[in-house]
N, CA, C and O atoms as a printed pandas DataFrame, in Angstrom:
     atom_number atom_name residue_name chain_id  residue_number  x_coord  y_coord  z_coord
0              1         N          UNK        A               1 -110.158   56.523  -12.623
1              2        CA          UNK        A               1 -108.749   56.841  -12.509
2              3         C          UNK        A               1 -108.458   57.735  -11.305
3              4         O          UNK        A               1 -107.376   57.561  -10.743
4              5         N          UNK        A               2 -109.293   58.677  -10.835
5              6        CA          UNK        A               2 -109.479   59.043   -9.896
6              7         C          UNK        A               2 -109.026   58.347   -8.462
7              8         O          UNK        A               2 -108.135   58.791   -7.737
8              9         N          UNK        A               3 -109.833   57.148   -8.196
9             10        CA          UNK        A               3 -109.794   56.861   -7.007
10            11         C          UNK        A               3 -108.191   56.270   -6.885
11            12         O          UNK        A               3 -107.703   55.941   -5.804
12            13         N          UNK        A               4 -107.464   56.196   -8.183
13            14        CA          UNK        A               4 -105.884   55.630   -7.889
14            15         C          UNK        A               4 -105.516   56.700   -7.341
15            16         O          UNK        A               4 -105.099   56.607   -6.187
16            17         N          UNK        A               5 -105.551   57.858   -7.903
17            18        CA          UNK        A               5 -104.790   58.965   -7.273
18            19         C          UNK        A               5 -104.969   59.008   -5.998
19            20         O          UNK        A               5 -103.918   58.862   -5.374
20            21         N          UNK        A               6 -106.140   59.189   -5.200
21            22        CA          UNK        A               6 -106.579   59.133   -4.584
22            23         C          UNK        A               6 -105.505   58.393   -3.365
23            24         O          UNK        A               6 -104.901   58.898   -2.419
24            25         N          UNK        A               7 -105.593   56.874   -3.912
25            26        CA          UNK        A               7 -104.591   56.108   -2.950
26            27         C          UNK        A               7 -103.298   56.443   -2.808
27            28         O          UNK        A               7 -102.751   56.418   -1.705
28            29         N          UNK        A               8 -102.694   56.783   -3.890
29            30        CA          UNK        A               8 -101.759   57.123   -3.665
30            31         C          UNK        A               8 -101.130   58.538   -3.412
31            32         O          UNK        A               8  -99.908   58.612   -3.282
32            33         N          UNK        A               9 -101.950   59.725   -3.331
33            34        CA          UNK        A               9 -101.928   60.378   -1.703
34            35         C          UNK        A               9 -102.043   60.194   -0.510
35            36         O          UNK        A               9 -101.586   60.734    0.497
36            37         N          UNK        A              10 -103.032   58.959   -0.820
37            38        CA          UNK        A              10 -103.177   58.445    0.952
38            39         C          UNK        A              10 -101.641   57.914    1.216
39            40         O          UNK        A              10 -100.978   58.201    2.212
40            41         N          UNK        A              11 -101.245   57.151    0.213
41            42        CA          UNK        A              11  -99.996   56.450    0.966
42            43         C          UNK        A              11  -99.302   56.914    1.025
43            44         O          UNK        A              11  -98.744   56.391    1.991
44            45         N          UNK        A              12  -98.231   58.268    0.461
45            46        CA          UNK        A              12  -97.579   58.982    0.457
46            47         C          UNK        A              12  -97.890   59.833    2.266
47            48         O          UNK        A              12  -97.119   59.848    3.226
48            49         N          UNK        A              13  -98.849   60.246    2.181
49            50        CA          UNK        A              13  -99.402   60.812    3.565
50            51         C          UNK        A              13  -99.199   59.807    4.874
51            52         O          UNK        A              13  -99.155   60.159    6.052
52            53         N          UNK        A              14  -99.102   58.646    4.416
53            54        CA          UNK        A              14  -99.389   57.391    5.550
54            55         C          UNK        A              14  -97.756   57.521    6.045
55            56         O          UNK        A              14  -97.381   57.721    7.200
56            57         N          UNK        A              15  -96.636   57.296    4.472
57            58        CA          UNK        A              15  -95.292   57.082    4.844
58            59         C          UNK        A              15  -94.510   58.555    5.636
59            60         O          UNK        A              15  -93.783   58.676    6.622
60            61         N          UNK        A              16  -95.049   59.461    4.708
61            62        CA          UNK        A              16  -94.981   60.845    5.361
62            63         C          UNK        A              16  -95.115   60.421    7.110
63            64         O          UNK        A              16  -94.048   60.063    7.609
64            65         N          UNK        A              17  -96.211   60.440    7.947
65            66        CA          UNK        A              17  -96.631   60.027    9.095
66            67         C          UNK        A              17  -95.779   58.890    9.561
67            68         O          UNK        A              17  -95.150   59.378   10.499
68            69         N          UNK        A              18  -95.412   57.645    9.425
69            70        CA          UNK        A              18  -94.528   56.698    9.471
70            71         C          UNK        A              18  -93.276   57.135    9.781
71            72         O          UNK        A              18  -92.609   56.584   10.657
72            73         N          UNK        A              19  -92.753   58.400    8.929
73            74        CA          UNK        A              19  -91.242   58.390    9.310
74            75         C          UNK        A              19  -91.314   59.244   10.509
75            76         O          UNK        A              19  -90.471   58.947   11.355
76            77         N          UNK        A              20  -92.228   60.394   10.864
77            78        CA          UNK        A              20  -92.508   60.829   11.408
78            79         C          UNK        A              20  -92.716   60.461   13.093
79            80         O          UNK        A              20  -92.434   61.056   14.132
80            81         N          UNK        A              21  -93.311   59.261   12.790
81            82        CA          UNK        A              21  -93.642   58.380   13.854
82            83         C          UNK        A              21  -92.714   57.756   14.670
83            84         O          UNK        A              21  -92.697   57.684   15.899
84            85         N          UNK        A              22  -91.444   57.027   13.318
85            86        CA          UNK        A              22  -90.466   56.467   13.510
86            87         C          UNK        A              22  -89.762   57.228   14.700
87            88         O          UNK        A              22  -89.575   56.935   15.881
88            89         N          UNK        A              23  -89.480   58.201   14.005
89            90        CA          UNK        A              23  -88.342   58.992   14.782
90            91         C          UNK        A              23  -89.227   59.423   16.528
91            92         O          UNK        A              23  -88.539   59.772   17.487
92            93         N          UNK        A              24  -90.605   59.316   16.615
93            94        CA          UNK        A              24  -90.716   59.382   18.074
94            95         C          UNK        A              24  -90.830   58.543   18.905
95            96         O          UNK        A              24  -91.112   58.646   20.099
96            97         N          UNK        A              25  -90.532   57.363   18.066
97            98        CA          UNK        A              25  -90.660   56.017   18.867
98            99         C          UNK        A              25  -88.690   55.635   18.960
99           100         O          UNK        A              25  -88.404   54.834   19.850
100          101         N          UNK        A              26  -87.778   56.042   18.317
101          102        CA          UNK        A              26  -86.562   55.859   18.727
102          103         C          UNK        A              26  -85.740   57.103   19.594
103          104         O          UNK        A              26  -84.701   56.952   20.236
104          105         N          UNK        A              27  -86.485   58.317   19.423
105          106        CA          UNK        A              27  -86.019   59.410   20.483
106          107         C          UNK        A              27  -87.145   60.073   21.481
107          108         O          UNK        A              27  -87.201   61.208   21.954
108          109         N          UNK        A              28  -87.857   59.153   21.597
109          110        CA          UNK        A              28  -89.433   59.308   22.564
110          111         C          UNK        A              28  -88.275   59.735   23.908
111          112         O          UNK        A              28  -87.208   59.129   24.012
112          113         N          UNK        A              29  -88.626   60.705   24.753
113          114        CA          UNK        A              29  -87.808   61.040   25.663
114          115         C          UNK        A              29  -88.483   59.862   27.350
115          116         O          UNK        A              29  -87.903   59.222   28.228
116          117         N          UNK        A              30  -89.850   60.133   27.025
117          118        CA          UNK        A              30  -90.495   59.415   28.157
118          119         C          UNK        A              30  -90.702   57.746   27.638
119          120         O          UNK        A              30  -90.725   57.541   26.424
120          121         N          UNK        A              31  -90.871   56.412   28.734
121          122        CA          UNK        A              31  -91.410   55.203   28.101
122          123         C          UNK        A              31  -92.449   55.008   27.866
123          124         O          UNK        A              31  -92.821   53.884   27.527
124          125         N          UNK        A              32  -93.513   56.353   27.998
125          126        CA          UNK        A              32  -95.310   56.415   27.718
126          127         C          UNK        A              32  -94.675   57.071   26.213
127          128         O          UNK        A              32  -94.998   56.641   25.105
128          129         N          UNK        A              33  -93.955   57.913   26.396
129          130        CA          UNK        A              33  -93.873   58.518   24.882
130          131         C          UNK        A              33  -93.209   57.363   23.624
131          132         O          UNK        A              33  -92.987   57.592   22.435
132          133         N          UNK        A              34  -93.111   56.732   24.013
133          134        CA          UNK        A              34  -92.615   55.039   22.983
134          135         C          UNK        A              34  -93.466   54.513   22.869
135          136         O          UNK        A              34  -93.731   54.127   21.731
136          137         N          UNK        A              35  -94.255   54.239   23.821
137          138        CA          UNK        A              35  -95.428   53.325   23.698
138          139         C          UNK        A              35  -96.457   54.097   23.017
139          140         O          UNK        A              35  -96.930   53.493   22.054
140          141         N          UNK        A              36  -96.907   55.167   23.215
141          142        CA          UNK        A              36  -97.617   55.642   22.073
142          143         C          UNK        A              36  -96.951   55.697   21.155
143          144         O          UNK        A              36  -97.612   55.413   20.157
144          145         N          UNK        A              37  -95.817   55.949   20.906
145          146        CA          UNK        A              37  -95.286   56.338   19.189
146          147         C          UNK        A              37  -95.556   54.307   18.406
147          148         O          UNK        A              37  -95.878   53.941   17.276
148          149         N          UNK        A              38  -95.245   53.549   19.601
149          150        CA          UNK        A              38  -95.362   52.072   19.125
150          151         C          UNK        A              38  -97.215   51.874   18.644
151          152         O          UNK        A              38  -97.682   51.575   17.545
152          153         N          UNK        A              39  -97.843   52.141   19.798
153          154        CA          UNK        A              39  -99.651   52.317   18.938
154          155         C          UNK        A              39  -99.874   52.597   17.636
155          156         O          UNK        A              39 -100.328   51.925   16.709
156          157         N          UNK        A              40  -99.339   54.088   17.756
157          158        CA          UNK        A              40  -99.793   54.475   16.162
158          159         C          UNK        A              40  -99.068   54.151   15.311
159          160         O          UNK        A              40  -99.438   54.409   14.166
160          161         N          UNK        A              41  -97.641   53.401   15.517
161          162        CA          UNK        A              41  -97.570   52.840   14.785
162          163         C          UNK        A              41  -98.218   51.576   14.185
163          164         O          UNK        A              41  -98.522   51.402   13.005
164          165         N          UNK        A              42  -98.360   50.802   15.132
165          166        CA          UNK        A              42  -99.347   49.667   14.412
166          167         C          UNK        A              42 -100.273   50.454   13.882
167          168         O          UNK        A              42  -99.843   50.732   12.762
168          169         N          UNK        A              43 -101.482   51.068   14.070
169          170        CA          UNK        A              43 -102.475   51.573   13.462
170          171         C          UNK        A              43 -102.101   52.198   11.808
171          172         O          UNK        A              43 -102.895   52.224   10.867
172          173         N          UNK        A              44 -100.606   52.691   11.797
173          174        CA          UNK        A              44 -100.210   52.900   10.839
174          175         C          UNK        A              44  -99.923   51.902    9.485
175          176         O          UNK        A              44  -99.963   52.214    8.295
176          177         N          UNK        A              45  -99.643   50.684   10.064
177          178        CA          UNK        A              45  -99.088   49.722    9.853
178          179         C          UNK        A              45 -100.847   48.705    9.312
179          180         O          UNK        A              45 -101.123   48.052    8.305
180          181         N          UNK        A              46 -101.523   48.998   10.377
181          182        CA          UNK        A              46 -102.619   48.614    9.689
182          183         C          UNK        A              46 -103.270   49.031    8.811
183          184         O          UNK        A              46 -103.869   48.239    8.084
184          185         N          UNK        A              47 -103.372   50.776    8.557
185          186        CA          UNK        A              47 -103.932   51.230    7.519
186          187         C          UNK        A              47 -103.318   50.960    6.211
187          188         O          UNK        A              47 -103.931   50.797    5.156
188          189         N          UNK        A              48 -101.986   50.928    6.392
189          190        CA          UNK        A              48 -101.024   50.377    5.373
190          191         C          UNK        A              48 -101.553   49.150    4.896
191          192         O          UNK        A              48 -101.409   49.123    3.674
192          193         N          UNK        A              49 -102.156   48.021    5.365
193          194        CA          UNK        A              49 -102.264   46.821    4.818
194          195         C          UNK        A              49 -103.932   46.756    4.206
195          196         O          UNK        A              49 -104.234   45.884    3.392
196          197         N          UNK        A              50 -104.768   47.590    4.607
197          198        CA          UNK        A              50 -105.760   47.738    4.388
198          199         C          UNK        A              50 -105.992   48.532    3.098
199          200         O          UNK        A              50 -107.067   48.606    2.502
200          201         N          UNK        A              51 -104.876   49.096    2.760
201          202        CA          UNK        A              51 -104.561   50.490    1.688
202          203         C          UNK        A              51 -104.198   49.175    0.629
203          204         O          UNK        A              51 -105.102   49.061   -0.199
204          205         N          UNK        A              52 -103.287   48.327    0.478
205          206        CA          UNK        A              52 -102.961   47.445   -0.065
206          207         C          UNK        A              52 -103.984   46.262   -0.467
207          208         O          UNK        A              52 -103.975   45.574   -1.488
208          209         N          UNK        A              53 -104.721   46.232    0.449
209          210        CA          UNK        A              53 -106.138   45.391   -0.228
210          211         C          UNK        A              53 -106.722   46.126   -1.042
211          212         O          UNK        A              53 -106.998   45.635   -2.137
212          213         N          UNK        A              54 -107.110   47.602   -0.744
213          214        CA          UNK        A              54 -107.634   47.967   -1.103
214          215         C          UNK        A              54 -107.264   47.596   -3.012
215          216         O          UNK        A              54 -108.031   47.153   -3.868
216          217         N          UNK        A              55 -105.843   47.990   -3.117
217          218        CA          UNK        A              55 -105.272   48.446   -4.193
218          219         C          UNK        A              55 -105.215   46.962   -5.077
219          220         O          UNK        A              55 -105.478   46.914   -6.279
220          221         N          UNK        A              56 -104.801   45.700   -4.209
221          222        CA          UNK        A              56 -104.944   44.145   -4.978
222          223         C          UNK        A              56 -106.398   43.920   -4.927
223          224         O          UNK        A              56 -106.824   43.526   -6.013
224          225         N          UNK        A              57 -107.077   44.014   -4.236
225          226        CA          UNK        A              57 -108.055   43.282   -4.420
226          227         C          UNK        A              57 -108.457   42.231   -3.229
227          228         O          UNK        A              57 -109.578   41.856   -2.885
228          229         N          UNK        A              58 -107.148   41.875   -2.707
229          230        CA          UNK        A              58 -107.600   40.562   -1.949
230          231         C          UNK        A              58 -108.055   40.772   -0.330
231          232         O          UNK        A              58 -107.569   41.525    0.515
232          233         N          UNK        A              59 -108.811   40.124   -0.262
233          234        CA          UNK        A              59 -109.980   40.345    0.781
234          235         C          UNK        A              59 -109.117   39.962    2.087
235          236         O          UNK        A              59 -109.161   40.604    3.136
236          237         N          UNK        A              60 -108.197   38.631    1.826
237          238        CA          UNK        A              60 -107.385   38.054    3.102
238          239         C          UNK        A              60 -106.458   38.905    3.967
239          240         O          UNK        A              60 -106.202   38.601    5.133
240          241         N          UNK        A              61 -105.905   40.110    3.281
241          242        CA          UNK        A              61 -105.410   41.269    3.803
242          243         C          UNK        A              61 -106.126   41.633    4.865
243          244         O          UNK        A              61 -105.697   41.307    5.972
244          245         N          UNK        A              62 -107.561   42.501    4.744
245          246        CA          UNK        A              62 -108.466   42.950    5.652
246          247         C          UNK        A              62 -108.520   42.011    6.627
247          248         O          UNK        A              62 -107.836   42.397    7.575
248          249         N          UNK        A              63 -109.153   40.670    6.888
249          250        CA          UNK        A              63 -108.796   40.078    7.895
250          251         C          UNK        A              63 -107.558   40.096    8.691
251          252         O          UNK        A              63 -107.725   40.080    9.911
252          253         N          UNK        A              64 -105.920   40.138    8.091
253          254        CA          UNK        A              64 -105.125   40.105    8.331
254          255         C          UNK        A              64 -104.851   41.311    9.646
255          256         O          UNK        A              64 -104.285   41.231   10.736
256          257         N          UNK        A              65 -105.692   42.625    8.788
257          258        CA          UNK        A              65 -105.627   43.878    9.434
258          259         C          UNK        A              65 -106.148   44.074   11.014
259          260         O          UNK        A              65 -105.597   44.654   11.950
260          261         N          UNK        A              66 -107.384   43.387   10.947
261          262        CA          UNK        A              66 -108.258   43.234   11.990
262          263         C          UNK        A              66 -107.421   42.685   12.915
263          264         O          UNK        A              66 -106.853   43.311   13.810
264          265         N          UNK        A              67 -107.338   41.432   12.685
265          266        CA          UNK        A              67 -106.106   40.935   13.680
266          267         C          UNK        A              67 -104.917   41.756   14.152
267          268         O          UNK        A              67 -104.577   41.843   15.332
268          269         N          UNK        A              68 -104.444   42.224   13.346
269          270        CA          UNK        A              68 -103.283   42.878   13.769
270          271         C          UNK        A              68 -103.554   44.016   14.976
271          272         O          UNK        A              68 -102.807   44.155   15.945
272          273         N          UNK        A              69 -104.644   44.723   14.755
273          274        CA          UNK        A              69 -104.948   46.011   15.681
274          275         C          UNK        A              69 -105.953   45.319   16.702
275          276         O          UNK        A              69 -106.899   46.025   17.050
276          277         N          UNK        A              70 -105.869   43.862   17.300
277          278        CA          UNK        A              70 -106.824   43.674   17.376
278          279         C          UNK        A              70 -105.569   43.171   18.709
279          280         O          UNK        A              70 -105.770   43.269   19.920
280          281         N          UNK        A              71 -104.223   42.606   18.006
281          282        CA          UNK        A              71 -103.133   42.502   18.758
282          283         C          UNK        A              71 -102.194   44.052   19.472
283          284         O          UNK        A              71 -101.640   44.411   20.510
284          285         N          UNK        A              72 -102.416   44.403   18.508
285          286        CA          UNK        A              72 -102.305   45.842   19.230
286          287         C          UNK        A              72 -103.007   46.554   20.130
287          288         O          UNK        A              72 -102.420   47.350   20.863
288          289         N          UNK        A              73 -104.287   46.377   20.197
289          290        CA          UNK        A              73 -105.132   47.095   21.349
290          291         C          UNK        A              73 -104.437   46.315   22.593
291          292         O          UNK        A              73 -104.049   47.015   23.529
292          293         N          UNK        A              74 -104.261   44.936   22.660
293          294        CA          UNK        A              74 -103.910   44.196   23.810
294          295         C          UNK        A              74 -102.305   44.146   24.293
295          296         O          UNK        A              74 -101.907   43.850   25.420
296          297         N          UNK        A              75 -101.441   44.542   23.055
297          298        CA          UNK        A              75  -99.916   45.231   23.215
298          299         C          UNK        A              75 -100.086   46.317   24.192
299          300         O          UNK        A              75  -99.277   46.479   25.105
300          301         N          UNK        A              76 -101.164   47.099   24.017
301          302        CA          UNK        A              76 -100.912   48.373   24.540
302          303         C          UNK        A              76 -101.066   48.271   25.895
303          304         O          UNK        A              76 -100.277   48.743   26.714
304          305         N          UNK        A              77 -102.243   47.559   26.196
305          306        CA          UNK        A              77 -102.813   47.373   27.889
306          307         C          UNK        A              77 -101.448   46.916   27.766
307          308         O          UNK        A              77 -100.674   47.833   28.041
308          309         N          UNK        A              78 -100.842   45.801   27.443
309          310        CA          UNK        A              78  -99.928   45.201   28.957
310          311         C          UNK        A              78  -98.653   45.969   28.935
311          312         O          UNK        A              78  -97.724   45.742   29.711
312          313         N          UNK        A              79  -98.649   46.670   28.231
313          314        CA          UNK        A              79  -96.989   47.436   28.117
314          315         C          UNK        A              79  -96.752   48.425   29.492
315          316         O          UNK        A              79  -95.913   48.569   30.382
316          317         N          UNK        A              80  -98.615   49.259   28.882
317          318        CA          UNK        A              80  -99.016   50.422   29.571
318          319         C          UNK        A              80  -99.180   49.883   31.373
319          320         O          UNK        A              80  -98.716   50.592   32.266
320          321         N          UNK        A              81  -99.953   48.454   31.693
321          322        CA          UNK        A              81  -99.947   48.418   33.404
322          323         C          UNK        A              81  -98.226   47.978   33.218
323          324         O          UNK        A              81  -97.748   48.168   34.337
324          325         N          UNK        A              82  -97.546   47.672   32.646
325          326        CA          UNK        A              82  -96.345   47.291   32.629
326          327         C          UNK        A              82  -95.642   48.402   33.523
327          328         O          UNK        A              82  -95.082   48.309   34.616
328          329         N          UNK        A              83  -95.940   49.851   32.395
329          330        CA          UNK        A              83  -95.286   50.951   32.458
330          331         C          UNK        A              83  -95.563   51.685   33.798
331          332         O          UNK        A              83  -94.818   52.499   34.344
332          333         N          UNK        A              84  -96.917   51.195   34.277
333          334        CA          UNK        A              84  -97.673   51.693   35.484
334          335         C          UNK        A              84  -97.295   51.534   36.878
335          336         O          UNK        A              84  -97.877   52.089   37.810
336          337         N          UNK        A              85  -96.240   50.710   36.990
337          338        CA          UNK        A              85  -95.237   49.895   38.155
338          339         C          UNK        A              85  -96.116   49.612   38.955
339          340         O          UNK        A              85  -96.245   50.166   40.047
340          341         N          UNK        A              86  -97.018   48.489   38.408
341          342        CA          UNK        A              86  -98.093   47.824   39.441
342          343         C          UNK        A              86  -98.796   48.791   40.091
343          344         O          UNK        A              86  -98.996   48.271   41.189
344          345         N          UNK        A              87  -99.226   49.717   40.106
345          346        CA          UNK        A              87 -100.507   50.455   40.647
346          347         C          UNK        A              87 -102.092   49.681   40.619
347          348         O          UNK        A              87 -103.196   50.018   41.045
348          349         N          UNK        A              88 -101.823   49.060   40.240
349          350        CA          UNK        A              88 -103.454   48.128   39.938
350          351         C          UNK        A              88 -103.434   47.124   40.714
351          352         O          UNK        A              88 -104.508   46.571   40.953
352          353         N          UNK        A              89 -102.215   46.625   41.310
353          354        CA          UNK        A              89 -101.898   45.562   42.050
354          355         C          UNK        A              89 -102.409   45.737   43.645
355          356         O          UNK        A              89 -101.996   46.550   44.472
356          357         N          UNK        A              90 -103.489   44.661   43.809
357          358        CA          UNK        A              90 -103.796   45.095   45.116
358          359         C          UNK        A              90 -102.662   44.750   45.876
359          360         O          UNK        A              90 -101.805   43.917   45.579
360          361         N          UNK        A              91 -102.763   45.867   47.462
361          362        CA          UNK        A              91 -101.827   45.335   48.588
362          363         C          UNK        A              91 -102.271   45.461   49.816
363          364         O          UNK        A              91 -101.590   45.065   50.762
């Protein structure tokens, strides 16, 4: 019975962090400061779905998860040389 509690501090802590997050990804003052608040959000978003396997049971979640941060690591590169105004670009 334990380990329920357990989860559900984690998730309380996760949404806690989430709204938290929210609000620096819609009043992020800089466009690096969005784009990180957008990262951890996915990562948030993934622990969230991984928290939810945990709690059903079903294994297809975890895969689901992988993928997702897996799309997110590669969100981030192109946002970030995005954000970089071609500095990488030879001339």
């Amino acid at each position: 019975m334990s380990n329920w509690i357990e989860l559900v501090i984690f998730a309380v802590l996760l949404a806690a962090f989430a709204v938290i997050n929210l609000y620096r990804l819609c009043k992020g003052p800089t466009p690096g400061d969005r784009m990180t608040a957008g990262d951890s959000m996915d990562i948030l978003i993934t622990c969230a779905m991984v928290l939810f396997a945990m709690y059903t049971g079903r294994t297809i979640l975890l895969d689901i998860s992988i993928i997702s941060a897996m799309l997110g690591i590669i969100d981030t590169m192109l946002v970030g040389r995005y954000l970089d105004n071609g500095r990488w670009r030879k001339k």
